[in-house]
C-alpha positions as CSV (number, residue, x, y, z in Angstrom):
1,X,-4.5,2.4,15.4
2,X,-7.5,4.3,15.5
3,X,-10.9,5.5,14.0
4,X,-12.5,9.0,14.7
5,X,-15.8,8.2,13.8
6,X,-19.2,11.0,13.1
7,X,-22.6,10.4,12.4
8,X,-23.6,13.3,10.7
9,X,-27.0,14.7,10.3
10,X,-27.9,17.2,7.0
11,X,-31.2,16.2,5.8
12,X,-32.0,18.8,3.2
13,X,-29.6,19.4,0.1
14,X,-25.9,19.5,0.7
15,X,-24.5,22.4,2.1
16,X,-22.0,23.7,5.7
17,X,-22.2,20.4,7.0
18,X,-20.7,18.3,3.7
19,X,-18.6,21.6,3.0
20,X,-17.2,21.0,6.9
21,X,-16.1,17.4,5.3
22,X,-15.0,18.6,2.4
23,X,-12.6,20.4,3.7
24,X,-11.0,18.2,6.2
25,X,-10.9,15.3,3.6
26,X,-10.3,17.2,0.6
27,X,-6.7,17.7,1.3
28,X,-5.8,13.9,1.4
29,X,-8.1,12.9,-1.5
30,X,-6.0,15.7,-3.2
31,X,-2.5,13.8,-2.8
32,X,-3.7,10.5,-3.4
33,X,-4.9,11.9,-7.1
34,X,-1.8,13.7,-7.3
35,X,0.7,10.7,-6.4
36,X,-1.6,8.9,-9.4
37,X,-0.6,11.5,-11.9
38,X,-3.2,12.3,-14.9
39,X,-2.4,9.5,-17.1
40,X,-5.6,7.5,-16.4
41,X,-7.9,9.9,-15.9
42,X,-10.3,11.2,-18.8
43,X,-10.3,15.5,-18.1
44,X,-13.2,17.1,-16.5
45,X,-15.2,17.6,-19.8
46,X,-15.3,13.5,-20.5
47,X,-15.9,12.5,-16.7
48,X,-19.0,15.4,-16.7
49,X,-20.1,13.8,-20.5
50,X,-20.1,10.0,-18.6
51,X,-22.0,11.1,-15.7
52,X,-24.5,12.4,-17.6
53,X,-24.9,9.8,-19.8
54,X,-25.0,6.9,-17.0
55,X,-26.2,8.9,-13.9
56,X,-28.1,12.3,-15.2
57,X,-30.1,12.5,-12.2
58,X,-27.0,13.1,-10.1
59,X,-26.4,16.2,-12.0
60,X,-28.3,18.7,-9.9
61,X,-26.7,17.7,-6.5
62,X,-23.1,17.1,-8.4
63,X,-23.2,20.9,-9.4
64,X,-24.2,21.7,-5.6
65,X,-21.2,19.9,-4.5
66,X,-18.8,21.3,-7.3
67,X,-20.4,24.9,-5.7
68,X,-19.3,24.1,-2.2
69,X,-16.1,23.3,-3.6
70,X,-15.4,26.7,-4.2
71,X,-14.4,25.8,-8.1
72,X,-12.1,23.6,-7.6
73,X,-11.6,21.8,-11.0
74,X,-9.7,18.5,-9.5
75,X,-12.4,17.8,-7.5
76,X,-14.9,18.6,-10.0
77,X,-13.7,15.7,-12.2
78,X,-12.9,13.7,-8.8
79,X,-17.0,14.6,-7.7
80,X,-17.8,12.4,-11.2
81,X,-17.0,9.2,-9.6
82,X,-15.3,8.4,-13.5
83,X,-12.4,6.5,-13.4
84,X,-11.0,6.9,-10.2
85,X,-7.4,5.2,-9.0
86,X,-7.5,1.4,-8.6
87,X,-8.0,0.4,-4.8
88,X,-7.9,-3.0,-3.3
89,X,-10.8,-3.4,-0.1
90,X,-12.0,-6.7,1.8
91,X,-15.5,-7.2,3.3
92,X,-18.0,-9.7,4.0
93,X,-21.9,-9.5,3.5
94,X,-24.8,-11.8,4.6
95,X,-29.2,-11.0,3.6
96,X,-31.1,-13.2,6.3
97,X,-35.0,-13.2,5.1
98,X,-38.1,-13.9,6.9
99,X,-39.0,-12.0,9.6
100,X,-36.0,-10.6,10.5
101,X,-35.0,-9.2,7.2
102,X,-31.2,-7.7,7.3
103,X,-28.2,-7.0,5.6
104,X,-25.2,-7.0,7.8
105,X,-21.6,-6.8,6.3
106,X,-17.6,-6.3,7.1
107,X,-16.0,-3.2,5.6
108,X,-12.5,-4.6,5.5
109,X,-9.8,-1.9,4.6
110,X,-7.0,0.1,6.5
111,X,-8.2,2.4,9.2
112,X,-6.4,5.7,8.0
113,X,-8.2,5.6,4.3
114,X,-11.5,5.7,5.6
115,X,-13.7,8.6,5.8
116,X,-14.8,7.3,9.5
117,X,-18.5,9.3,8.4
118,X,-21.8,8.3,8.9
119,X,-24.2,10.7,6.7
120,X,-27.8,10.8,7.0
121,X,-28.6,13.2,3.7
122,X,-32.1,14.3,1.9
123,X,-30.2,15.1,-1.5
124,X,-33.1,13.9,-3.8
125,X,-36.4,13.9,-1.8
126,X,-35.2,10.6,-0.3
127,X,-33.4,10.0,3.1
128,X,-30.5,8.4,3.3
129,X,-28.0,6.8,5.8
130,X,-25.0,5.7,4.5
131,X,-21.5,5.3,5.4
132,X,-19.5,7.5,2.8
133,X,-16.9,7.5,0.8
134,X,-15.3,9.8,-1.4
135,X,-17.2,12.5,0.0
136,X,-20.2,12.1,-2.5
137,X,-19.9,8.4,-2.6
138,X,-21.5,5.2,-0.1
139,X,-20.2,1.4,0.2
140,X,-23.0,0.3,2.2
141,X,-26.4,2.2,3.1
142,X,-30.3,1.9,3.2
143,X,-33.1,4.8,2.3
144,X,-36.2,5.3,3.4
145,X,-37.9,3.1,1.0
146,X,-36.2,0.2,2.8
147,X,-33.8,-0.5,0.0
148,X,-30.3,-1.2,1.3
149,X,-26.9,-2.1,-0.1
150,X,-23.3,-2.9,0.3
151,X,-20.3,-4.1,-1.2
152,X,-17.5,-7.1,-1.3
153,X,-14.2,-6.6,-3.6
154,X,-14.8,-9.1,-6.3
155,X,-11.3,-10.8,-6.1
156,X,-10.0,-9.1,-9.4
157,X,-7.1,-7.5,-11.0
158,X,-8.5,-5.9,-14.1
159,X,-9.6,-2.3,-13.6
160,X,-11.5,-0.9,-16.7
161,X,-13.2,2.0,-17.7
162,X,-16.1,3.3,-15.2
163,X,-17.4,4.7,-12.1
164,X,-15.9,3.8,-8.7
165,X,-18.4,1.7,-6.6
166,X,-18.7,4.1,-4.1
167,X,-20.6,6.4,-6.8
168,X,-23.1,3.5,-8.1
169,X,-24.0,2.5,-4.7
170,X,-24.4,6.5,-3.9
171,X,-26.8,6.6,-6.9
172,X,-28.4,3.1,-6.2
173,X,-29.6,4.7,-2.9
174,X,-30.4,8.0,-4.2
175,X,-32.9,6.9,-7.4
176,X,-33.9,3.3,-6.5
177,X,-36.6,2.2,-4.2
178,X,-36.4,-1.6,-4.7
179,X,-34.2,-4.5,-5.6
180,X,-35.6,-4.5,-9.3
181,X,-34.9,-0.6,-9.9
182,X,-31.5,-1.0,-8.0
183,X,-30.9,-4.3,-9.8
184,X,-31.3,-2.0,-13.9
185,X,-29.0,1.0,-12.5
186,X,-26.2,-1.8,-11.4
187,X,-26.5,-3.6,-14.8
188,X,-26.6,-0.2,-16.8
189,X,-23.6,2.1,-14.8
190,X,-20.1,0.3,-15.7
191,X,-18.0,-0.2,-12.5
192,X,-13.7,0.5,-13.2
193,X,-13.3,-2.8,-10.9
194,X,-14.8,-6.1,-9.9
195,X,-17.6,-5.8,-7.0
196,X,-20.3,-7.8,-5.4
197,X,-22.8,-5.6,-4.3
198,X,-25.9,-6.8,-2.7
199,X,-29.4,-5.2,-2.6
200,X,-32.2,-6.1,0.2
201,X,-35.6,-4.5,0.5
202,X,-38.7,-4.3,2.9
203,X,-40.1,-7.3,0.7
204,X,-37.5,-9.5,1.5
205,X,-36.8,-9.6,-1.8
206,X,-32.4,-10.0,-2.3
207,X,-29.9,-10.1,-5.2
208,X,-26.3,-10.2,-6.0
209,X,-24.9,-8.3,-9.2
210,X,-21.6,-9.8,-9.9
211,X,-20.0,-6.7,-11.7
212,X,-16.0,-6.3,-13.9
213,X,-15.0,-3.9,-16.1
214,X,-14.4,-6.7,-18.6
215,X,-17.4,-8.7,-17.9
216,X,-20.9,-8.5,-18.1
217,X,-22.9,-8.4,-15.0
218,X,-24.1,-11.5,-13.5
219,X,-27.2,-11.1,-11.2
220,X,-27.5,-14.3,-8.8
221,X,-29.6,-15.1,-5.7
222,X,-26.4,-15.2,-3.8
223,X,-27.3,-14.8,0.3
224,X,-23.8,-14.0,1.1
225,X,-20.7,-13.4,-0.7
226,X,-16.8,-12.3,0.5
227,X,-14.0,-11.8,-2.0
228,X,-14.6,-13.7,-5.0
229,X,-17.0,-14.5,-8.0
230,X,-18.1,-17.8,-8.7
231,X,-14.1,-19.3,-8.9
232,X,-10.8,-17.8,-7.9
233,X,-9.1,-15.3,-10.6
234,X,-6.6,-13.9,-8.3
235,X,-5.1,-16.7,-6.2
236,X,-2.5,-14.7,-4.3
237,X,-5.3,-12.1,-3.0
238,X,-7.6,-14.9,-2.3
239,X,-5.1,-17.0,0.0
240,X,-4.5,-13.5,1.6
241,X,-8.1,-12.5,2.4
242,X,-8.9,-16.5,3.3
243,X,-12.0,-15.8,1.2
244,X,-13.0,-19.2,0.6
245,X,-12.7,-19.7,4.3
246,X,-14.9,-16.9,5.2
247,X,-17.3,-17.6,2.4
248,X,-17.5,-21.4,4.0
249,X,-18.2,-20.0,7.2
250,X,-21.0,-18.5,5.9
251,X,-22.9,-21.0,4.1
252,X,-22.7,-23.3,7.0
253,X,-23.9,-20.8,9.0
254,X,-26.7,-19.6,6.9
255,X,-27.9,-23.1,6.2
256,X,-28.3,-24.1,10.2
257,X,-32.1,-24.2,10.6
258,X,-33.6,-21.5,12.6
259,X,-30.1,-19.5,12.8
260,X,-31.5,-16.3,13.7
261,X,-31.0,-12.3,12.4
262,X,-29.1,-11.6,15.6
263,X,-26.9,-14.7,15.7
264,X,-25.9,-13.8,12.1
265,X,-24.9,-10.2,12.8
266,X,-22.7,-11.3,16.2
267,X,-20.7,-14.0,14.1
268,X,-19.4,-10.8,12.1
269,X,-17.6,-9.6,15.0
270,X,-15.6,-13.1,15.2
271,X,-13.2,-14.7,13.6
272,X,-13.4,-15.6,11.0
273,X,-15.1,-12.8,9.2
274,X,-13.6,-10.2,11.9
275,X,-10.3,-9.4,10.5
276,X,-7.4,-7.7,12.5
277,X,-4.7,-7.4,9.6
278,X,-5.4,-3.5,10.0
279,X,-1.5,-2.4,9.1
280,X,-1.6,-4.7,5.6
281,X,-5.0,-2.7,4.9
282,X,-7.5,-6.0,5.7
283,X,-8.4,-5.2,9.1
284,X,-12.7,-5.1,10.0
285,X,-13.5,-1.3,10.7
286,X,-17.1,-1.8,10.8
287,X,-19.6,-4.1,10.9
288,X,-22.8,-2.7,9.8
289,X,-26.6,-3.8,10.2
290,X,-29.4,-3.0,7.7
291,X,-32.7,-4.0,8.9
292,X,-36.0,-2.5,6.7
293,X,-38.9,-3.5,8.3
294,X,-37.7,-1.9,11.1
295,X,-36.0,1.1,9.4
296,X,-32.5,0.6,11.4
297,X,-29.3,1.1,10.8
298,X,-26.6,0.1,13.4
299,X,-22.6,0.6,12.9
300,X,-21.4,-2.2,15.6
301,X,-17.5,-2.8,16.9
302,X,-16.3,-4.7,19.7
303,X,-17.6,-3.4,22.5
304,X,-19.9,-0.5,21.5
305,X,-22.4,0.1,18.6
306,X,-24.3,3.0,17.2
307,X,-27.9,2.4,16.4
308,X,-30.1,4.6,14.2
309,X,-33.3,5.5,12.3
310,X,-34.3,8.1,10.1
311,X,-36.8,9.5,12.1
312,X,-34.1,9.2,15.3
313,X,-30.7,10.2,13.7
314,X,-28.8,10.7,16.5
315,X,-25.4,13.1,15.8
316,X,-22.6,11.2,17.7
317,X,-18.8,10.5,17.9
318,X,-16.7,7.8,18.6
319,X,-13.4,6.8,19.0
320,X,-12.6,3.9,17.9
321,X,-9.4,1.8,19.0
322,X,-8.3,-1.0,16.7
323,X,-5.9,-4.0,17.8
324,X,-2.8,-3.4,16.1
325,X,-1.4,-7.0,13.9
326,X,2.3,-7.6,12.7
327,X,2.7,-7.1,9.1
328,X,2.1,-10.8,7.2
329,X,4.2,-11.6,4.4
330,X,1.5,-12.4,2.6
331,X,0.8,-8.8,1.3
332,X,3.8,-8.0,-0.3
333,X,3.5,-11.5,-2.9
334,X,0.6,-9.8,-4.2
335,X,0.7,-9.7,-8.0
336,X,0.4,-6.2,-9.6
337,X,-2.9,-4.7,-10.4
338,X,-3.5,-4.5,-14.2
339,X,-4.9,-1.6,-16.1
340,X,-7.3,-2.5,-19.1
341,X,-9.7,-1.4,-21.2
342,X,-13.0,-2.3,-21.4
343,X,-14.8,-3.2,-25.0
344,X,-17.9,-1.2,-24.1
345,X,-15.8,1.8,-23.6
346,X,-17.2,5.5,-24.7
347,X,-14.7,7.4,-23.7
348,X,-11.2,7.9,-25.2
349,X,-8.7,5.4,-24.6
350,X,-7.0,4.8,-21.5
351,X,-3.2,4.4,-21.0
352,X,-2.3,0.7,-19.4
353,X,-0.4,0.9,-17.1
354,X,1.1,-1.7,-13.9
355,X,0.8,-0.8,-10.4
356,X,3.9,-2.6,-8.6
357,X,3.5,-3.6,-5.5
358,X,5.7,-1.0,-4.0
359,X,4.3,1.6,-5.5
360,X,0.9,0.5,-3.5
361,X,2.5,0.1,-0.3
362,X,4.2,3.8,-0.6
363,X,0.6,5.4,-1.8
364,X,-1.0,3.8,1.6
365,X,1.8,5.1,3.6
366,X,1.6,8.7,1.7
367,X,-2.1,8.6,1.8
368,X,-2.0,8.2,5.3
369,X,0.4,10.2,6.5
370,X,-2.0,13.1,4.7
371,X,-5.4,12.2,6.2
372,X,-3.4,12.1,9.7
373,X,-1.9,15.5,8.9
374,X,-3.5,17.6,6.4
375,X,-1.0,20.2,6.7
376,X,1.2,18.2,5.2
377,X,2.6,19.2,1.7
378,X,3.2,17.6,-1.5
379,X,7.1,18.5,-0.6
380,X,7.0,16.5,2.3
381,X,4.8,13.6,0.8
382,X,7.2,13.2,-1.8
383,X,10.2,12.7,0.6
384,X,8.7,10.7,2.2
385,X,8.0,8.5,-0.8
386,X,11.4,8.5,-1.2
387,X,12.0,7.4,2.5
388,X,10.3,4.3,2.0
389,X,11.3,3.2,-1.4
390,X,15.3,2.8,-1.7
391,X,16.8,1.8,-5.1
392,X,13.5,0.2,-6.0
393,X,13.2,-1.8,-2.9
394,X,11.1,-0.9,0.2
395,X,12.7,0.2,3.2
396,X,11.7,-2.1,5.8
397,X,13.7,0.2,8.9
398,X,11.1,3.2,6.7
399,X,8.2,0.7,7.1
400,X,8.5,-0.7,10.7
401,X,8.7,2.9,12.0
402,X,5.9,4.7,9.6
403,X,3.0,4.3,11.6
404,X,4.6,5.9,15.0
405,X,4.6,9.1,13.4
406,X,0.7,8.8,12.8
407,X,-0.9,11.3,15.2
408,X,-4.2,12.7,16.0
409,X,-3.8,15.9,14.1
410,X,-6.4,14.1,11.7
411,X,-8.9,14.1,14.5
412,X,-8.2,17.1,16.0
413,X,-8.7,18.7,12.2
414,X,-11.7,18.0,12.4
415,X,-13.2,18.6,15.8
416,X,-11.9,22.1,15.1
């Protein structure tokens, strides 16, 4: 399996260069709204009305982007960050303070539903370099103030009414220039799911914000967190992710005295915070470094790394080759993700409705069958839907021979 990675440089206002990514990600962003339906999504008018109300200084550069979309009115609700589809990540995330302050964390996830983009962007008189998502969105980053954050799945089911994480943490880095401001826009913006996101700046200053969609935020001096909040809601995940493990790991680690920056960073390229379940969508495809004082960003993998500043943002591509793991049964015990809504909601009503488990393990087939081949139609997506769920039952013989058929026609899409 494989990641075509780009660090991308635009450090003005959006414009040919996030239009370039628009259109090669577009397309499978597209499907994976479209295999969703519209039942769960508030129209265009109500996900416009809720950014404005929770994010109104992300209005300007949201109409830019709607602009380079050429009109296009899915992804003009999409571009809200409101209410996206429910999606289930990993990731592990350390602060060390002192004089080596540093964020470093694990973006745990399957390799074809990533982006694979490094963006260093200017949208709001602030520099930023961040790893996107969503094509507007971030899950980790740092600006040119020194304030950096990422993100850990908070070990929920519940998905509420809000904005996707990758949106918050996009605003977070766009507005904020500290961990106090950051810490007021995380409390204030309602996340759809259950996140820890953690905020470092040049002070050395750190916090957690323990967010749900059913729950107040918590704000804690947590140092490190992985795929829980305080106790264990959903068992199944938990025993799938080894989050206690990994969180264990880390506060022995962290509590060795004189443990240094570096030493911290390389233990997230082992087991057992480096994950290789990269087919069941739990496999490490970054590990990335945040360090303020010194105004660094590095991206590392096994083997190779790509190290930048703002002032030395370097435009680069890699290719990145992932160990491929047999499929655990672990995966498929999962229990299904519930829909609810949340008591602070604005916003009309939103349907509930269960994701079975099937039903995720076709959308991650689907999803990546587009992103490898953007040509693809909805015709073909759909038959293959049907190819991999039989009766109600998953086609195993479908399964085991999926991923053959994943080509480089995603990477070449691009390079072109």
């Amino acid at each position: 399996m494989q990641l075509h990675f780009n660090a991308i440089s635009e450090p003005g206002k959006p414009g040919a260069k996030w239009q370039r990514l628009y259109k090669t990600h577009w397309p499978a962003y597209k499907n994976w709204l479209n295999s969703k339906g519209t039942v769960n999504y508030p129209d265009l008018k109500a996900s416009q009305a809720a950014l404005k109300k929770y994010m109104p200084e992300m209005w300007p550069t949201y109409q830019r982007l709607c602009k380079l979309t050429k009109g296009d009115k899915v992804a003009a609700r999409f571009l809200t960050g409101f209410q996206p589809p429910a999606y289930i990540s990993g990731c592990s995330q350390a602060v060390t303070t002192g004089k080596d302050i540093q964020l470093v964390r694990n973006y745990d996830f399957h390799p074809d539903l990533m982006e694979g983009t490094q963006l260093l962007t200017c949208w709001n008189n602030k520099k930023v370099i961040a790893t996107s998502d969503c094509l507007i969105g971030a899950v980790d980053g740092m600006n040119e103030d020194g304030l950096a954050v990422s993100l850990t799945f908070g070990g929920r089911k519940e998905v509420g009414v809000g904005f996707g994480i990758p949106f918050i943490l996009r605003y977070v880095l766009e507005f904020c220039s500290n961990v106090d401001e950051a810490v007021s826009a995380l409390t204030r913006i309602p996340s759809h799911m259950s996140y820890n996101v953690t905020v470092v700046d040049r002070t050395g200053k750190f916090k957690t914000v323990q967010l749900a969609p059913d729950k107040s935020p918590v704000i804690t001096h947590d140092s490190f967190t992985t795929n829980h909040q305080r106790v264990i809601d959903w068992p199944e995940n938990a025993a799938f992710n080894k989050t206690l493990e990994r969180s264990s790991f880390l506060k022995n680690m962290l509590s060795v005295k004189n443990v240094s920056a570096n030493q911290v960073a390389d233990a997230f390229l082992k087991a057992p915070l480096y994950n290789t379940k990269f087919k069941e969508g739990f496999g490490t495809l970054f590990t990335s470094v945040y360090r303020p004082l010194e105004d660094k960003v590095i991206l590392r993998w096994p083997g190779t790394s790509v190290e930048q500043t703002f002032e030395n943002f370097q435009e680069v591509y890699r290719l990145i080759n992932y160990k491929q793991a047999q499929v655990a049964p672990d995966l498929w015990k999962q229990e299904v993700v519930e829909t609810i809504k949340t008591v602070e909601d604005p916003f009309e009503e939103q349907t509930v409705q269960n994701v079975e488990w099937q039903e995720t393990v076709t959308e991650i087939m689907v999803n990546a069958m587009a992103q490898a081949h953007p040509s693809t139609n909805e015709q073909e997506l759909e038959k293959l839907r049907g190819k991999i769920i039989d009766n109600g039952e998953v086609s195993w013989q479908a399964v085991a021979g999926f991923w053959s058929k994943i080509g480089s026609g995603y990477a070449d899409n691009w390079r072109s």
